[in-house]
C-alpha positions as CSV (number, residue, x, y, z in Angstrom):
1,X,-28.0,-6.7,-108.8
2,X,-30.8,-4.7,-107.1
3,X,-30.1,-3.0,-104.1
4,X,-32.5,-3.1,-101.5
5,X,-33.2,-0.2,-98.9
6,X,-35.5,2.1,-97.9
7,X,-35.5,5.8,-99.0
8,X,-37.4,7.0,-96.3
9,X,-36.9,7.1,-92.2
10,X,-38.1,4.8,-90.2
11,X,-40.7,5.7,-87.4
12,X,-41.5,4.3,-84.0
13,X,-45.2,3.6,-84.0
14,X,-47.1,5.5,-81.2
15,X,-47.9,3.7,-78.1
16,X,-51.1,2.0,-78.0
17,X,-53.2,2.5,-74.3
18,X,-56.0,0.9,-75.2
19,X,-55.1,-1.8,-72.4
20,X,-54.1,0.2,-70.0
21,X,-57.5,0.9,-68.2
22,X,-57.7,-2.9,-68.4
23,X,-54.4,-3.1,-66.2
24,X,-55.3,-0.2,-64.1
25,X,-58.6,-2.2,-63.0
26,X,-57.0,-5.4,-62.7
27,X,-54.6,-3.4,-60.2
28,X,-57.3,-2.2,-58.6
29,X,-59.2,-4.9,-57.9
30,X,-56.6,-7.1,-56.9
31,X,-55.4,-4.5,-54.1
32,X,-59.1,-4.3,-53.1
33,X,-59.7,-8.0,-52.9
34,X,-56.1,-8.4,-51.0
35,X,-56.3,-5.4,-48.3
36,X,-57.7,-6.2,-44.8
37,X,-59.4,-3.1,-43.6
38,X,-59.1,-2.2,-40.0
39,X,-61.8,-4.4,-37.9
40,X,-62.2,-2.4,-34.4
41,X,-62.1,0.3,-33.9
42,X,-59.4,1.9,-30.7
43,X,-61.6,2.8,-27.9
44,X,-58.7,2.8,-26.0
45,X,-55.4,5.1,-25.5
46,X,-52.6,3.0,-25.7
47,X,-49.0,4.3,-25.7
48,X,-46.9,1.2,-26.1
49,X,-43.4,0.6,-23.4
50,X,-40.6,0.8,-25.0
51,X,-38.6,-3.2,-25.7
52,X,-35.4,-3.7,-25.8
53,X,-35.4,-6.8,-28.1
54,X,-38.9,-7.5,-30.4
55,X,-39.9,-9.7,-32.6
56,X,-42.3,-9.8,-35.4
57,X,-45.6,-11.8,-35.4
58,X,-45.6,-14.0,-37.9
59,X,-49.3,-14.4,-38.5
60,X,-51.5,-11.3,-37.9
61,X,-54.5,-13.5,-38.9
62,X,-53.9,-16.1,-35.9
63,X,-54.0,-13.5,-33.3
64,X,-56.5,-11.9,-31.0
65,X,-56.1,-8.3,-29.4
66,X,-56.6,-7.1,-26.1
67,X,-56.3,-3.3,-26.0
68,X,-56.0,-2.1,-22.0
69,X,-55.8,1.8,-21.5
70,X,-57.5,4.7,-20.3
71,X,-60.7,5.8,-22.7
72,X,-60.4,7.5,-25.5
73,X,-60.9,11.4,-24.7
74,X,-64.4,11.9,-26.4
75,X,-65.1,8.3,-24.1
76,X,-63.7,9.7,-20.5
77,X,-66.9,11.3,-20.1
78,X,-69.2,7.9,-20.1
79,X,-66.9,5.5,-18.7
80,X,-64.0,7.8,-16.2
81,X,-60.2,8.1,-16.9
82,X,-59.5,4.5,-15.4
83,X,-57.9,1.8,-17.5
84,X,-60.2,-0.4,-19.4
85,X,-60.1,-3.6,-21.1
86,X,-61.3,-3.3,-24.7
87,X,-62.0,-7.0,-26.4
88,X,-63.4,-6.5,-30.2
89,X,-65.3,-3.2,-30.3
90,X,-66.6,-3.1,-27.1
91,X,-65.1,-2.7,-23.4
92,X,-65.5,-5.6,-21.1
93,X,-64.2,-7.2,-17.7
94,X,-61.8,-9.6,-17.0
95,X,-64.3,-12.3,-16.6
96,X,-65.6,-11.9,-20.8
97,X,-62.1,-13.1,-21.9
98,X,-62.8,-16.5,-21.4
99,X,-65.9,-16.3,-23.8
100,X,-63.7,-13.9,-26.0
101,X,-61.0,-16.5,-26.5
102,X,-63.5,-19.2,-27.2
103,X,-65.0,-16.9,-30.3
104,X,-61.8,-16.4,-31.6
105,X,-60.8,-20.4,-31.3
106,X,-63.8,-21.3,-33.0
107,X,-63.6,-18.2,-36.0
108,X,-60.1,-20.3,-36.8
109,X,-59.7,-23.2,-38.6
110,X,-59.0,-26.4,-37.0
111,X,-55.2,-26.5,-37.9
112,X,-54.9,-23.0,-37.0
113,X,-56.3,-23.2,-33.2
114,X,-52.9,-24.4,-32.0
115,X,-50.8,-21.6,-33.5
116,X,-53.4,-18.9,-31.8
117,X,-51.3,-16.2,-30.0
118,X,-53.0,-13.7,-27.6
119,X,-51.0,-10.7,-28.1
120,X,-52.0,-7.7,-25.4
121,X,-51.5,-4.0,-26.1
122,X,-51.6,-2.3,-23.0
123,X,-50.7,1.6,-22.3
124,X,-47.8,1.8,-20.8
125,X,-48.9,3.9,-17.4
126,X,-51.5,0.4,-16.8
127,X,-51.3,-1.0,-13.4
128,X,-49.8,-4.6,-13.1
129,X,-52.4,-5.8,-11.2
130,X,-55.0,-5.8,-14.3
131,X,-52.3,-7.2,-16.9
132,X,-51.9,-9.9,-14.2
133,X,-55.8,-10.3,-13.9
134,X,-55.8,-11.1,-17.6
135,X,-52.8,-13.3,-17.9
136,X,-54.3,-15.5,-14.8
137,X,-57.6,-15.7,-16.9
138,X,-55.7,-16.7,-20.2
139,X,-54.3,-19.6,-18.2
140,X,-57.7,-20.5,-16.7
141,X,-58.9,-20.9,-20.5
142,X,-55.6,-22.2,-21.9
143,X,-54.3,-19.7,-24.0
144,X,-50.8,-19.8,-23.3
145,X,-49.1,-18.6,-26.1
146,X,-49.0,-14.7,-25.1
147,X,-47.5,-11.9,-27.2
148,X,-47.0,-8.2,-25.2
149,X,-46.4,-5.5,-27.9
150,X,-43.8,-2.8,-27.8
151,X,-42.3,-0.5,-29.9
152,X,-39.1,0.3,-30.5
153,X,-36.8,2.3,-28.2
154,X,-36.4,6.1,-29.4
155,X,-32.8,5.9,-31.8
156,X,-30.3,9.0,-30.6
């Protein structure tokens, strides 16, 4: 009988990376397509309080932020070192967050409008008086569902 067998050693054949600027684009573009870029800008110095207890907002996409603080330092010379209300990119009164919650009901999809949450990121050295201005304006144009963010206390 013949005997069969190779004399010689058998090599691992080189890697081929011809496809691999394929993937690396395909990465690419997917994490480009995926990534929501910041939309405003902070005008606005806020230094969230400290919570206790938080929870997480389920849907970034359904909310709509109201930054109130002091200016940003390069902005204390135009508009003073008092706290401001900041809605979008601009800085506004209490009375524009009526018109400012109708935009973002209407950018939403029907099915979505209910689930809106306002959620309010306010320094933590802001008078009450002003947080209160805006939550008695959110009720006047029925956006209940308010969110106050925090961070997390300082860990020993």
């Amino acid at each position: 009988m013949a005997k069969f067998g190779r004399s010689g050693k058998r090599e691992v054949p080189g890697l081929t990376t011809a496809s691999m600027s394929d993937i690396v684009f395909m990465l690419l573009f997917f994490f480009m397509v995926t990534t929501q870029l910041r939309e405003t800008e902070n005008k606005v110095m806020v230094r969230l309080p400290e919570a206790s207890q938080s929870a997480k907002l389920e849907r970034k996409d359904l909310a709509a932020y109201i930054n109130v603080g002091p200016p940003t330092r390069n902005l204390q010379a135009q508009y003073g070192n008092d706290a401001r209300i900041q809605l979008n990119d601009s800085f506004r009164t209490v009375d524009d967050i009526r018109d400012f919650i109708a935009t973002e009901r209407e950018s939403k999809s029907e099915a979505d409008r209910q689930f809106m949450t306002v959620s309010i990121k306010a320094d933590e050295n802001v008078r009450m008086g002003i947080i209160t201005d805006i939550k008695q304006e959110l009720r006047r144009c029925s956006a209940l569902k308010i969110m106050y963010a925090a961070r997390k206390p300082a860990q020993d």
